[in-house]
N, C-alpha and C positions, 0 to 999 in steps of 0.2 A: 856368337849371336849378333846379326846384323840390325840393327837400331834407327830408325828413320830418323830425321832429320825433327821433326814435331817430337820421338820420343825421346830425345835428349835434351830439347827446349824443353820441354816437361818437368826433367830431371832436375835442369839447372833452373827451375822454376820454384820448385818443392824447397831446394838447396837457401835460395834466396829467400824465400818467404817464413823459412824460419827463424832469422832475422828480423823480419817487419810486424808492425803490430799497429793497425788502425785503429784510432780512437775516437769519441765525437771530435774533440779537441782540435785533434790531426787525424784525419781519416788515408787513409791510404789511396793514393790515384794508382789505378792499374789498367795498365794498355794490354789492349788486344787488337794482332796486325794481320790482316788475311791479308790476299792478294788484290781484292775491288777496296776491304772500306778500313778505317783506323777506328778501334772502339775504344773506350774510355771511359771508367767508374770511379765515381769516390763509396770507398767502403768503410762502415765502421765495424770492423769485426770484433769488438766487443758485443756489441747489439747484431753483431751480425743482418744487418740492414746496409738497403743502398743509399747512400744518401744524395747521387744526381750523378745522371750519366750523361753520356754524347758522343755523337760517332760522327763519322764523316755520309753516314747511311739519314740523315735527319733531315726532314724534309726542311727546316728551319739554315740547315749550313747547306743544302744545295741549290738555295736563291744565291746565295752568294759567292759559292765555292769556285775558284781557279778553273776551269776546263783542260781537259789533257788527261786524267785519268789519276789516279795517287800517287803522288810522287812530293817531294821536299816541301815543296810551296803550297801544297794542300794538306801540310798536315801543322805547317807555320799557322794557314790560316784558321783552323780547325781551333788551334789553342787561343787566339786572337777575338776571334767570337764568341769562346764559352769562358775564357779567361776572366772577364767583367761578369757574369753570369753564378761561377762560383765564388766571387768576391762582393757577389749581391746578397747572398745566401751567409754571409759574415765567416766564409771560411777563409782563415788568412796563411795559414801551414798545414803542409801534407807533407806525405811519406811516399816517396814516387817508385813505383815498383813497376819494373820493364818488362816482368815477366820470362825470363829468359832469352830474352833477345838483347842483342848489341848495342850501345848506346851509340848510335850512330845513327844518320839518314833519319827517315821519318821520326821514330822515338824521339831521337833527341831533338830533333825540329818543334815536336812538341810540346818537351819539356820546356827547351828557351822561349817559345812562345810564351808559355804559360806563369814564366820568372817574369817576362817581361810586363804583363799584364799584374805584376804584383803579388801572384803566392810563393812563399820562401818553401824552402827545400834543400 
């Protein structure tokens, strides 16, 4: 049985996430990478609630977003601008969940953004 590319990211999604466990405390950030936008949630799934998202789709990060299409530097910036935004909201530690994808390029542009701006991980 031949497996697309999406249903193995899937797989190794399910895989990973029975490891993680968001809390108010530390809510879990989990990216989502289409080919136009970078999405991004903090979830507490104990309450199963979102508790603040952002994407590169927001009309707030395309006043200011890099031009050229998503690529590395648009997704540094993405975590840069929302990075002070969930450290207004007093959340200091997350659970960073990649979702099945590579911790490389964009992801991880995000994630050190996101260190950088001060939430531990």
């Amino acid at each position: 049985m031949i497996k697309t590319q999406t249903d193995q990211r899937r797989k190794r999604h399910l895989r990973i996430r029975r490891h993680l466990v968001g809390s108010a405390e530390r809510p879990r950030l989990t990216v989502f990478r289409s080919n136009k936008h970078l999405y991004a949630q903090l979830v507490d799934d104990l309450q199963a609630k979102t508790l603040f998202s952002f994407s590169t789709a927001a009309k707030k990060f395309k006043r200011v977003a890099p031009k050229g299409g998503l690529t590395v530097a648009v997704a540094q910036k993405l975590g840069e601008v929302f990075g002070p935004e969930i450290a207004a909201k007093k959340i200091k530690k997350i659970v960073f969940d990649r979702a099945g994808y590579q911790y490389h390029g964009r992801v991880k542009a995000l994630a050190e953004s996101l260190r950088q701006a001060g939430l531990e991980f």
